[in-house]
MARGUSE-796480 format. One line per 5 residues: their letters; for each residue z, x, y of C-alpha. Coordinates in steps of 0.1 Angstrom, whole numbers, plus 5000, padded with zeros to 4 digits. Layout:
// residues N
A) Z X Y  ...
//
This chain:
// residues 852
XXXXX) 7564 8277 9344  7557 8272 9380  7524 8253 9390  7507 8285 9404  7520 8304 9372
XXXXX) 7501 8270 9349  7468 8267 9374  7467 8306 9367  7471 8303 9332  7444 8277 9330
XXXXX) 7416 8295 9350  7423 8327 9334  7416 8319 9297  7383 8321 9299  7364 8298 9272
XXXXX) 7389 8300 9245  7362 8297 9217  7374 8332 9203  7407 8342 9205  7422 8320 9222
XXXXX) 7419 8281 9206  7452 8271 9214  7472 8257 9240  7508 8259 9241  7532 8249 9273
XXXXX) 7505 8262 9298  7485 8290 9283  7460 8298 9255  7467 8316 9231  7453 8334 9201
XXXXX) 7461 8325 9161  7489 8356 9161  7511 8344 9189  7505 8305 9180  7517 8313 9148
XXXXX) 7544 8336 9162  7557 8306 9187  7554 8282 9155  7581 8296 9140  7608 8292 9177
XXXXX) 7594 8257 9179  7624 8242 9172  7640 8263 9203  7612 8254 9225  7613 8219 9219
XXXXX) 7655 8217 9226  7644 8234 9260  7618 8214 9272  7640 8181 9260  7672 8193 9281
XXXXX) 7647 8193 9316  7645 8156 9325  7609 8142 9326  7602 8107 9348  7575 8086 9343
XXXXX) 7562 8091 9374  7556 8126 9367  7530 8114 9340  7515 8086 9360  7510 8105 9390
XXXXX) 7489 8137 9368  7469 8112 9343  7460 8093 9376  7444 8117 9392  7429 8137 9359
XXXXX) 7414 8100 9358  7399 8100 9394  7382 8137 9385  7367 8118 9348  7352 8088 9366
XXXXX) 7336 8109 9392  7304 8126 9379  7300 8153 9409  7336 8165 9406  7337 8203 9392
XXXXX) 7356 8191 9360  7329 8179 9343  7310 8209 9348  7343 8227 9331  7345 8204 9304
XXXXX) 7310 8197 9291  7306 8230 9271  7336 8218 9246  7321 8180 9243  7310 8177 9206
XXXXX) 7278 8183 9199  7255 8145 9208  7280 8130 9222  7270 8111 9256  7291 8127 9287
XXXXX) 7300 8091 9295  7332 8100 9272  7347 8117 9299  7341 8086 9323  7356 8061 9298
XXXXX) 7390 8084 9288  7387 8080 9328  7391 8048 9328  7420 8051 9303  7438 8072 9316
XXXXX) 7447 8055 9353  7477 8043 9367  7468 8008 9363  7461 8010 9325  7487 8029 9319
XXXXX) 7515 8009 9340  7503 7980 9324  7507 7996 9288  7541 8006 9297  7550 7970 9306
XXXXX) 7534 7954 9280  7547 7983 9255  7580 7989 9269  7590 7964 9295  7592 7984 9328
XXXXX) 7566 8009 9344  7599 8034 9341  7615 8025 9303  7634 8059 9302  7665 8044 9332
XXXXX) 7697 8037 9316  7693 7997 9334  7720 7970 9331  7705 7950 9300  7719 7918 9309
XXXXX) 7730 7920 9352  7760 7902 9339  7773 7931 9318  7781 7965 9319  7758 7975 9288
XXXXX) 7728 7996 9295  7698 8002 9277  7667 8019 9277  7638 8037 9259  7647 8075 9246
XXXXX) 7620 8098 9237  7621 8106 9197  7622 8143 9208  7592 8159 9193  7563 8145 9178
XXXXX) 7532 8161 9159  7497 8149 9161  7476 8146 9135  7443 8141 9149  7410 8129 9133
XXXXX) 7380 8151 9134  7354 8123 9139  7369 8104 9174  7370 8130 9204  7392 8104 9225
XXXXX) 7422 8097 9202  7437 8133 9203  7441 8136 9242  7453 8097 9240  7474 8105 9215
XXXXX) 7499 8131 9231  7494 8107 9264  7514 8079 9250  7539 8106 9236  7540 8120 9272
XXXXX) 7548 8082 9283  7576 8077 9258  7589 8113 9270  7581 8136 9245  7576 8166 9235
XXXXX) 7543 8172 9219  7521 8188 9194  7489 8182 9187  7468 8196 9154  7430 8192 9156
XXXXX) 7411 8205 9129  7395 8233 9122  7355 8223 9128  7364 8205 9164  7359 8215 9198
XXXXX) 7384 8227 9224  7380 8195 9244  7415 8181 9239  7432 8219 9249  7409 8216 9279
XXXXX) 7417 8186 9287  7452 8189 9284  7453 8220 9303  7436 8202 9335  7461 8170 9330
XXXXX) 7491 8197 9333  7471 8216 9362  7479 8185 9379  7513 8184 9377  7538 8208 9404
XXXXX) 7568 8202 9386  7552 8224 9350  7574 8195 9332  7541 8183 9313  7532 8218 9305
XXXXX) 7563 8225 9285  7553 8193 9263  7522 8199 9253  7512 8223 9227  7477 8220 9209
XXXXX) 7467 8233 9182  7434 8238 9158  7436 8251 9124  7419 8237 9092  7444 8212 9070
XXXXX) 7440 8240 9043  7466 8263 9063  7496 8244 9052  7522 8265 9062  7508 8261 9100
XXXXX) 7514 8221 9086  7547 8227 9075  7561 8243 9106  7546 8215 9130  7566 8187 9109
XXXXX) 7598 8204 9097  7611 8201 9134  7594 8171 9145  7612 8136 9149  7579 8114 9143
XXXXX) 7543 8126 9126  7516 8106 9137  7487 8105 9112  7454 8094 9122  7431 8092 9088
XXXXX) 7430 8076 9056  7452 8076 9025  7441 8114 9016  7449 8125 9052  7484 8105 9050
XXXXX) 7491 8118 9018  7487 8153 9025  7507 8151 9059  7535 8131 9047  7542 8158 9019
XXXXX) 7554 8181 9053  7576 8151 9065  7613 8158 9066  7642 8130 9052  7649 8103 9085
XXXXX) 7617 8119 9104  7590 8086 9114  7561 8089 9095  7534 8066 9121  7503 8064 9102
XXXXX) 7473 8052 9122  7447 8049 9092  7414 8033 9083  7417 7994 9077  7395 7967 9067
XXXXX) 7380 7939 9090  7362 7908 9083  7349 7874 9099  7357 7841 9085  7332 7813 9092
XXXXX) 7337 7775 9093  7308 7752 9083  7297 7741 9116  7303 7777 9132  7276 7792 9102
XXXXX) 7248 7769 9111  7252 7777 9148  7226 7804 9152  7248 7816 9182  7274 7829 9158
XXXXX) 7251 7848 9141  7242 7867 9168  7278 7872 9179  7282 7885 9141  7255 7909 9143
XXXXX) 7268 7923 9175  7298 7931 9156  7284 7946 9130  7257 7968 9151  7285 7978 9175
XXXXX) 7295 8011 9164  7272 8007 9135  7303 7999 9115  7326 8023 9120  7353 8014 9139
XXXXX) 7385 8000 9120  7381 7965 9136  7340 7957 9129  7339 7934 9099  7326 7950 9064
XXXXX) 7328 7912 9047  7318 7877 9063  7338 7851 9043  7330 7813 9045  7353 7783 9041
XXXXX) 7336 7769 9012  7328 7766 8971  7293 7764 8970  7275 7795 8961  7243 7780 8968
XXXXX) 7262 7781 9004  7270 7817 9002  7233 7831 8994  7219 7804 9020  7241 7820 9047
XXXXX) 7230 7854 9035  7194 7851 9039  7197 7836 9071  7220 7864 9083  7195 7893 9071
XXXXX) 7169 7881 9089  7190 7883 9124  7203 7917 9115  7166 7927 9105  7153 7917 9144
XXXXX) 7180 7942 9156  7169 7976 9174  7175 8008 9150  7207 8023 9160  7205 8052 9190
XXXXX) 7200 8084 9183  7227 8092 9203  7251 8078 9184  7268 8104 9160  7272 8076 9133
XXXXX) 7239 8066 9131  7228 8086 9101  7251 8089 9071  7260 8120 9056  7248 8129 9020
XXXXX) 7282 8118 9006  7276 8085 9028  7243 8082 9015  7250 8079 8981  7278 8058 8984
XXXXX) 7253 8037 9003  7226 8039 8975  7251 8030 8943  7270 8000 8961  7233 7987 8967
XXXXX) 7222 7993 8933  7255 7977 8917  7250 7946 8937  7213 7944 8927  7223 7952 8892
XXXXX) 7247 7919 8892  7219 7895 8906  7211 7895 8868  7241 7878 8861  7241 7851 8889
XXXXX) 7270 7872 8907  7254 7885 8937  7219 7887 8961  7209 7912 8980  7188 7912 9009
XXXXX) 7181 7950 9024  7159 7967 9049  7127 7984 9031  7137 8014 9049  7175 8011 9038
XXXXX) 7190 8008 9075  7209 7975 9069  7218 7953 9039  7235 7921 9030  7255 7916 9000
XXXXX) 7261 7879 8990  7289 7880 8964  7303 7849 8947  7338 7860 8940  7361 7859 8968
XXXXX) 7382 7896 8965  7378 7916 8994  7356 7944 8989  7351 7975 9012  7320 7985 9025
XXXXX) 7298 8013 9028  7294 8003 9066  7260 8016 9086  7252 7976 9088  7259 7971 9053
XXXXX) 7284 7933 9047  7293 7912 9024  7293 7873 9023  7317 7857 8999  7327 7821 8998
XXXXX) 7366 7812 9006  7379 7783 9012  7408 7786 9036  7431 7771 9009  7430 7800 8988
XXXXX) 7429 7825 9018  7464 7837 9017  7464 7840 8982  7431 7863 8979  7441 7880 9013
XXXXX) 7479 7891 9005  7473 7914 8981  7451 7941 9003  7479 7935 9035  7482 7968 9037
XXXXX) 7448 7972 9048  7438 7941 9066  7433 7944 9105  7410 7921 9121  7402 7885 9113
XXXXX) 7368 7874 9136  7372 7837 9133  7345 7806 9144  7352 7773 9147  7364 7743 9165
XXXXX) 7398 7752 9187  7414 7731 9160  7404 7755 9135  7413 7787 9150  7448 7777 9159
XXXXX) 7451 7764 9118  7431 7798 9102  7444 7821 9128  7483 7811 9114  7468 7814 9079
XXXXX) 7451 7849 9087  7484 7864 9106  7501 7852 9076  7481 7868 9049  7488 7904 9066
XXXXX) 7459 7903 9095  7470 7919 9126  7449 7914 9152  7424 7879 9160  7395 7881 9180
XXXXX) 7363 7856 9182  7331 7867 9161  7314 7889 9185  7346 7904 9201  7359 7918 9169
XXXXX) 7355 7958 9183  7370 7949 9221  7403 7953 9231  7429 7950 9260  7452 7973 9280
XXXXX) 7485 7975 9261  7470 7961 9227  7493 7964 9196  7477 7989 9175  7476 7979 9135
XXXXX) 7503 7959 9143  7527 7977 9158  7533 7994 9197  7525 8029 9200  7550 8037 9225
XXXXX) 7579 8017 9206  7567 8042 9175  7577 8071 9196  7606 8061 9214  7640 8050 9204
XXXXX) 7661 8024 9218  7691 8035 9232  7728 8022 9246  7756 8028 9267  7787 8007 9269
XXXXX) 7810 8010 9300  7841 7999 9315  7834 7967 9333  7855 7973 9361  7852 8011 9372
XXXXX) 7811 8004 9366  7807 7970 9382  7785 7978 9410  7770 8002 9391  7732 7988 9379
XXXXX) 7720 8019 9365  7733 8051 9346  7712 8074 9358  7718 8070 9393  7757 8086 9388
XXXXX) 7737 8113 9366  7708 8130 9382  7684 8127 9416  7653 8109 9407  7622 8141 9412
XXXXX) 7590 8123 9422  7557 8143 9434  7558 8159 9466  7541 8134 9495  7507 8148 9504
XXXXX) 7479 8139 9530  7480 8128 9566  7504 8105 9581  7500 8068 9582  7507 8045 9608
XXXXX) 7508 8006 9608  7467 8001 9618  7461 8028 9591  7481 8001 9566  7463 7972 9574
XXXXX) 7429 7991 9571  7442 8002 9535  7450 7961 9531  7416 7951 9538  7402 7976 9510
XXXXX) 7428 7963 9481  7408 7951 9450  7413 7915 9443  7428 7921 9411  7458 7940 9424
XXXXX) 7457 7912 9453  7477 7887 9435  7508 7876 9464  7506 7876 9500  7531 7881 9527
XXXXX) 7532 7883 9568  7555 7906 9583  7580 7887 9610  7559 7898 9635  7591 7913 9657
XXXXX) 7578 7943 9666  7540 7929 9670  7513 7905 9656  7520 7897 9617  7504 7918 9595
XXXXX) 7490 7915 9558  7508 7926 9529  7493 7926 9493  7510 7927 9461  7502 7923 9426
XXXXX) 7528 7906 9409  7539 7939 9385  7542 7958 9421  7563 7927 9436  7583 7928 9401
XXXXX) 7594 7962 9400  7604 7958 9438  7627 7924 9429  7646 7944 9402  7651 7977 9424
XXXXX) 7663 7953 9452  7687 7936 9424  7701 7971 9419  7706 7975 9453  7722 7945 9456
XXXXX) 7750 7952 9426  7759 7986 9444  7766 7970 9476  7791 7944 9460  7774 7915 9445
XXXXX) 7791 7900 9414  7764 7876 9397  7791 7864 9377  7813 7853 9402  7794 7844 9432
XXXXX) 7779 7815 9444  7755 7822 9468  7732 7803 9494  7701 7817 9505  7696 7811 9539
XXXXX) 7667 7833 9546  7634 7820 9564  7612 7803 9546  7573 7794 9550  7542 7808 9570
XXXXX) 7540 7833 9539  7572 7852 9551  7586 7871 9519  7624 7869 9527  7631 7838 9513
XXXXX) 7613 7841 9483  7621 7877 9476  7656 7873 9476  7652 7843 9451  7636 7860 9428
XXXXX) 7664 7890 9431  7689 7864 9430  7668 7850 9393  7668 7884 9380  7706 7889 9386
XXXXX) 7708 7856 9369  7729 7849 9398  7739 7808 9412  7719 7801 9436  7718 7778 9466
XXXXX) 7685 7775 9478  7686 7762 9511  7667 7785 9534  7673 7788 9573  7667 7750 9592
XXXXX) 7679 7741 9623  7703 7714 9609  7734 7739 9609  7755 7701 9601  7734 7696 9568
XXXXX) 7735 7729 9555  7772 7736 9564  7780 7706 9539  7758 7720 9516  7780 7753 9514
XXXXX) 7807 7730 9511  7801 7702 9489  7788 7733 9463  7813 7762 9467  7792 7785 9480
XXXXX) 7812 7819 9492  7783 7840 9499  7759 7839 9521  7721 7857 9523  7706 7856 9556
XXXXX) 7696 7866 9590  7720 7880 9610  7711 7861 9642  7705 7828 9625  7740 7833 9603
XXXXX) 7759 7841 9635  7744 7809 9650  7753 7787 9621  7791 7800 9617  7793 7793 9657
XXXXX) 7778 7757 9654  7795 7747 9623  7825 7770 9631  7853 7739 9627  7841 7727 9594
XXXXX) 7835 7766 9578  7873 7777 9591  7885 7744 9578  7864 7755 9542  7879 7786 9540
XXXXX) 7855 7795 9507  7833 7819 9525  7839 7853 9512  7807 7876 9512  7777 7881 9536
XXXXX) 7747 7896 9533  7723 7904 9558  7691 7920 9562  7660 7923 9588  7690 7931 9617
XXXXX) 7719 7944 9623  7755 7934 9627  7775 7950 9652  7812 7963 9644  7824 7936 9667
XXXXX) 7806 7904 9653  7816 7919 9618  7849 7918 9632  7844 7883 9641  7833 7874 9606
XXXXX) 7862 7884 9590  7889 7877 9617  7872 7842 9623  7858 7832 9590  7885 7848 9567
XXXXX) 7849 7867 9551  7857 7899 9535  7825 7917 9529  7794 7920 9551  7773 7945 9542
XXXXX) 7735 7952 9541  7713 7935 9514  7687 7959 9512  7669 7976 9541  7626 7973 9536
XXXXX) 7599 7968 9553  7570 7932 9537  7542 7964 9532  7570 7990 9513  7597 7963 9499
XXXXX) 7630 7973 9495  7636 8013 9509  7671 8017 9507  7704 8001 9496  7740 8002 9504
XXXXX) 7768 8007 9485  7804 7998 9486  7813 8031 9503  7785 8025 9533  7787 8013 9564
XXXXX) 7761 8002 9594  7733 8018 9595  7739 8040 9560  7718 8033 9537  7710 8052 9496
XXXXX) 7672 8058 9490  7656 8037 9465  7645 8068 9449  7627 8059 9416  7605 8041 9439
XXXXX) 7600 8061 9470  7601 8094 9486  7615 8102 9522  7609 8125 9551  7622 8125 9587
XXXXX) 7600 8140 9611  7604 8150 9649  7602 8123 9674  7567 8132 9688  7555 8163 9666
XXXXX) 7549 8162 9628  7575 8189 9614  7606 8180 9598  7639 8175 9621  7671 8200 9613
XXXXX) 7693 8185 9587  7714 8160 9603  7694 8151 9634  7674 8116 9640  7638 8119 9637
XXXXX) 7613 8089 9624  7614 8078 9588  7582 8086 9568  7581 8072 9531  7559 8071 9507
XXXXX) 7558 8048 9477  7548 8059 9441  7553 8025 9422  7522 8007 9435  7492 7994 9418
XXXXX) 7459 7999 9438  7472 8005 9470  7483 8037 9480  7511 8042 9506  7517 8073 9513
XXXXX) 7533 8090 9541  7536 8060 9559  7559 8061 9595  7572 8027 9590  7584 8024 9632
XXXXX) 7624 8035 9623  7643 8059 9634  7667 8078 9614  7691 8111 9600  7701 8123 9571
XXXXX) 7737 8118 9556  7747 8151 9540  7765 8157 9510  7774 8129 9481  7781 8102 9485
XXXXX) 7817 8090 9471  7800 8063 9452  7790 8092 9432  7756 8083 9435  7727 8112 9435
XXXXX) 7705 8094 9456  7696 8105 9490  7715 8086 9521  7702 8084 9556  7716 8064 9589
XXXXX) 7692 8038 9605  7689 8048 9646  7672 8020 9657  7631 8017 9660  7611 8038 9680
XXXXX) 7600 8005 9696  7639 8000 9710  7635 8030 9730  7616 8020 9763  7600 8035 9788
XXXXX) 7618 8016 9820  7619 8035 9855  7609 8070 9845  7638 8072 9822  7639 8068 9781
XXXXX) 7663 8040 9778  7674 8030 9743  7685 7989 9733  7708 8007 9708  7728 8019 9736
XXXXX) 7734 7991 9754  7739 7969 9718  7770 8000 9714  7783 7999 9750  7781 7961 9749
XXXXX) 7808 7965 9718  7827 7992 9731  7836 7990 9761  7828 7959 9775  7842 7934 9742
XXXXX) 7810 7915 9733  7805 7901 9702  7774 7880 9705  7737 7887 9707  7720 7910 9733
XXXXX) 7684 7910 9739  7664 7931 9767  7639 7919 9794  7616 7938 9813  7599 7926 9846
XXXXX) 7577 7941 9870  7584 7924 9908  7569 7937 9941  7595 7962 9945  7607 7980 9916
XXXXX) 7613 7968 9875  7637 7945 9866  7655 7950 9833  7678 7919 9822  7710 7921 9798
XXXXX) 7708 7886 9784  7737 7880 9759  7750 7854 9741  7775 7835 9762  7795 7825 9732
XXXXX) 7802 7862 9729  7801 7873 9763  7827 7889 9786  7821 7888 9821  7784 7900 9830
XXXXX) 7796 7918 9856  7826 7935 9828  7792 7941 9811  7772 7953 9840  7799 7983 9850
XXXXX) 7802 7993 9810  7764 8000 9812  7763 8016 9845  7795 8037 9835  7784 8042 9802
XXXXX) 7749 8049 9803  7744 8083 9830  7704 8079 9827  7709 8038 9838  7731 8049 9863
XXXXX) 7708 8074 9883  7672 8047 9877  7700 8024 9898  7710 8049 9923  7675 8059 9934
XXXXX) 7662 8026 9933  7638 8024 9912  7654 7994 9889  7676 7965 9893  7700 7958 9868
XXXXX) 7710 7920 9863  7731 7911 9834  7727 7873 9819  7750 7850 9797  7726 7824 9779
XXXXX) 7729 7799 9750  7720 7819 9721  7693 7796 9713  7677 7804 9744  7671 7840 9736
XXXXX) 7633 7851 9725  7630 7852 9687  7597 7859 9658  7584 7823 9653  7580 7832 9614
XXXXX) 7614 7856 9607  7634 7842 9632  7647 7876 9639  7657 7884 9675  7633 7903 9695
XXXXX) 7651 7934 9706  7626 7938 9739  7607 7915 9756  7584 7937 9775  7567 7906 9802
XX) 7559 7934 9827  7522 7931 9821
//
């Protein structure tokens, strides 16, 4: 289903109350053709499972269903409130907001699964050709609760994560919130792909054969309920199908003697306790105390009834406030049983007159349930026994709110994890949680995936780093909105939330003043391992290699610390020297350590090998370089390896300190070529000076947009470079797009009337006039005409004049600005430390522009 074809099917349903309560892959349907499509699920679920799904895809729809929930003027709200449940607060929609956005949801995927995209066949170990990853189970049904209005829509969200297929039963007496809801999220998405894995469905649990047909194909049933809902459910399970159950447990608080007679902890209890009057799993239903002494227990008690006495009634709008009849009664007899027992010495009770809270003091330690709506019980228990009392209901236990010293919580939180307690928290944070939160003890995305293994050959996959690349192109959401230019970036900068601001970087400031870039560390680590890829396909052996890094180091420039942290996650040897201007001391540091390759700069590399050029021949052990912020020419590449005896030199990865790493080489590119990092990025090349794409094949100016950032959005950004498309496959056999670098659209100067390029004289220099060195470009205004200056590297100079007549012969538009006078040409051979470089990358500055 296209996206037109699933918008249409969306708006056209009308309310869905009648005859249409269902939603299945992109359309509402009635109870005959849900219960016709029941019976092919099997064949729907194999063909939604054979299209490829990527994370992305999710994150980008549940990102912006998210913005529309937080904001209270946007026309979903006015589409959704007619299927909230009846009292309940329109804030919902804000809060599922909230849960739903990319940073909660990237952050669960980390936490859950280890990676923002689990589902890539990565190396496991760099080292090794073994790859590894997080499968979806296939297809898994929902069974969601009829009293929580979030869980079901959350529910089929973290199937969507683990890749999925999903469907959904709600029952009978609920709203259509979750179809709606699930019908904007796949609204959202172009590609239909979350359409075909959703299916929702409401029927009562009383149409079992509707039961039976959701489970008999599914892979893993998710039950949300108690022991009569699991029961029921797991009856429809099939043999080797999960069974997840997600059902009610048993919380409670456990006191030490100085943390009872603190009256701040009883007002941390009573928040628990009034929070959610009750009804959430994790709010505690007893209070135990580490002690014998009855006298103790009933003490506590009374002291405890008159704080939850002072509290406010609960709000009407909150559904739980009022017990049913059946609640009710269960209320009444557990009240009258306890009373009943004070005869014997067993228990106390203290209770509101008008029945709205009670607490139970009960001297025999046994957990005991409660009947909730601010009912608890206080029970003594000293923290020797508490494993033994505790063991036996393990299968129920969840939260354990413990007070006391730091001592104390390290010693009972041990003892509680030990007796079958899941989660810890402090009295008064018993209900809160965090992003990514093990759920009853166990990860709900790891419940719905599977993890999964390929072995290959270690040679014939040795620069391969992942699977996928060799299998399919990588489909991320189309780029949308304006272009972006660098001013635009920095303005974007300025607005980044300090919680996503975690590292900072300066650009080299080569093409103009330094500028900003923020990172949070997730962002910077999901760029370091797609740079490590990179870094495998273009011919790095972390096994074998021994590398120095000689990038530049300091003034918050990322080089140097980006390509350690590559180098750590390849588990690669490292050298970590950085560039100085002692080439003598760090020429004997690549030999007195074996190093044989070489990270770096190509201007400063080319200086060192020069300076220390007697003592590297004489080494011999230099086999590898690789280079990044410039470029090598085919001559000094032919100097590295006729000189130096080095047998690769090849691109390290080509990025910008705002994107990180764009684009990669492999082992079958050359110059400028470069694959597209394209689980991270998309990529368009636009005309010159209008905003339409170019013809396949011709240079325009490279636009990217990144999807794998955390609260900074970079999208269609012209990052300053020029470039083309390289058609066709590439032999590597990779999928992923490759384009030529061109040079920048800064190299092309406006000099004399004429368009002059620096890329053109760096090629002529080469070709036809020998030079091997450095070139840089210097424009000057004097009284007559401009000046533009050739300055090369005298250590790999021809003759200037050789090098004058190659540029004027060479170059037709040069020629003629000569000819009519309106520039002079002058051609300089100067000590390559002479030449104008970036004070914080070192890199050579292409153009000096000094004409004013």
């Amino acid at each position: 289903m296209t996206v037109t074809e699933n918008k249409a099917a969306y708006e056209d349903h009308g309310d869905g109350a009648g005859a249409a309560p269902h939603y299945w892959q992109g359309a509402f349907v009635g109870d005959e053709e849900a219960g016709r499509r029941l019976a092919d699920l099997p064949a729907a679920v194999g063909a939604a499972l054979a299209e490829g799904l990527e994370t992305e895809t999710v994150l980008a729809a549940c990102d912006a269903l998210a913005t529309a929930l937080r904001d209270p003027a946007h026309p979903l709200h006015a589409r959704l409130a007619p299927h909230l449940p009846a009292g309940e607060d329109p804030a919902l929609l804000a809060e599922l907001g909230g849960l739903l956005s990319r940073r909660e949801l990237t952050r669960k995927l980390r936490r859950e699964l280890g990676s923002a995209t689990p589902g890539r066949l990565n190396r496991a170990d760099p080292r090794e050709t073994v790859y590894e990853a997080w499968a979806p189970v296939g297809l898994v049904a929902h069974i969601a609760p009829g009293n929580a209005s979030t869980v079901a829509p959350l529910s089929i969200v973290e199937g969507l994560l683990a890749g999925n297929v999903n469907v959904l039963k709600t029952s009978g007496g609920d709203t259509l919130l979750t179809q709606h809801l699930m019908a904007e999220l796949a609204a959202l998405d172009p590609s239909g792909a979350l359409a075909a894995r959703i299916v929702v469905l409401r029927f009562p649990s009383s149409r079992q054969e509707w039961l039976r047909l959701m489970c008999a194909p599914a892979d893993a049933v998710a039950v949300w309920g108690g022991e009569g809902a699991v029961e029921g459910v797991a009856a429809h399970v099939p043999a080797g199908c999960r069974l997840v159950e997600w059902g009610h447990r048993i919380s409670f608080a456990y006191l030490t003697s100085d943390a009872w007679s603190d009256p701040g902890t009883l007002d941390a209890l009573a928040d628990d306790v009034c929070r959610y009057e009750q009804q959430a799993c994790s709010s505690p239903q007893v209070v135990y105390l580490d002690t014998e002494d009855e006298g103790e227990v009933f003490a506590f008690a009374e002291r405890f009834a008159a704080v939850l006495a002072a509290r406010p009634p609960a709000a009407a709008d909150v559904s739980a406030g009022e017990p049913d009849p059946a609640e009710a009664a269960e209320l009444t007899t557990t009240e009258l049983m306890a009373r009943l027992e004070e005869h014997l010495g067993l228990t106390r009770v203290f209770a509101a007159p008008d029945g709205s809270w009670r607490v139970m003091a009960d001297t025999r330690s046994p957990l005991t349930a409660s009947p909730l709506h601010r009912s608890l019980w206080v029970k003594p228990l000293p923290r020797k026994r508490l494993i033994a009392t505790l063991r036996p209901m393990r299968r129920y236990l969840q939260t354990a709110g413990l007070a006391g010293s730091p001592a104390d919580i390290a010693e009972l939180s041990r003892t509680a994890l030990a007796a079958g307690v899941t989660r810890v928290t402090p009295v008064g944070a018993m209900p809160d949680s965090y992003t990514g939160e093990p759920h009853d003890g166990v990860y709900a995305l790891q419940r719905y995936s599977r993890r999964v293994a390929v072995q290959a050959d270690p040679v014939r996959f040795a620069t391969t780093a992942c699977l996928d690349d060799l299998a399919r192109p990588v489909v991320l959401p189309r780029p949308a909105g304006p272009l972006l230019g660098k001013e635009d970036v920095r303005k974007l900068g300025a607005r980044v939330a300090r919680a996503d601001a975690e590292l900072y970087f300066r650009s080299g400031g080569s093409t103009g003043a330094p500028a900003l870039s923020l990172f949070s560390y997730d962002d910077y680590d999901t760029q370091m391992h797609a740079a490590a890829r990179g870094l495998l396909a273009a011919g790095y052996d972390p096994v074998g290699d021994r590398t120095a890094n000689l990038f530049y180091c300091g003034g918050m420039y990322g080089s140097f610390i980006s390509f350690f942290s590559v180098l750590e996650r390849l588990g690669g040897v490292q050298l970590p020297l950085s560039a100085g201007p002692d080439h003598r001391a760090t020429a004997q540091a690549l030999i007195d350590h074996g190093a044989d390759t070489l990270f770096g700069m190509p201007s400063y590399l080319w200086q060192l090998l020069h300076a220390e050029e007697e003592a590297l021949r004489a080494y011999g052990g230099l086999r590898k370089v690789f280079y990044g912020g410039e470029h090598f020419t085919e001559e000094q590449q032919r100097t590295l390896k006729e000189q130096f005896g080095i047998e690769t030199v090849r691109s390290i990865t080509y990025g910008s300190t705002d994107l990180g790493p764009l684009g990669y080489q492999c082992t079958e590119s050359s110059g400028g070529v470069h694959h597209l990092h394209s689980d991270l990025h998309t990529m368009e090349i636009l005309d010159p000076v209008e905003d339409r794409p170019v013809a396949p094949g011709e240079t325009g100016r490279l636009v990217f947009t990144t999807h794998a950032r955390r609260g900074q959005h970079l999208g269609r950004y012209v990052i300053g470079d020029l470039g083309r498309e390289v058609p066709g496959r590439c032999p590597c056999g990779r999928t992923a797009p490759r384009f030529e670098l061109r040079g920048r659209t800064g190299d092309v100067m406006r000099v004399a009337t004429y368009f002059l390029s620096h890329r053109r004289f760096l090629a002529l220099a080469g070709e036809q006039g020998g030079h091997r060195g450095e070139l840089q470009i210097r424009l000057d205004r004097t009284d007559a005409r401009e000046r533009l200056t050739v300055r090369v590297e005298r250590a790999g100079a021809t003759d200037a004049e050789r090098l004058r007549e190659a540029f004027l012969s060479g170059y037709p538009e040069l020629r003629s600005a000569v000819a009519e006078q309106l520039l002079d040409l002058a051609v300089e051979a100067v000590d390559g430390a002479s030449l104008d470089r970036s004070p914080t990358s070192g890199k050579l500055l292409a153009v000096v522009d000094a004409r004013g």
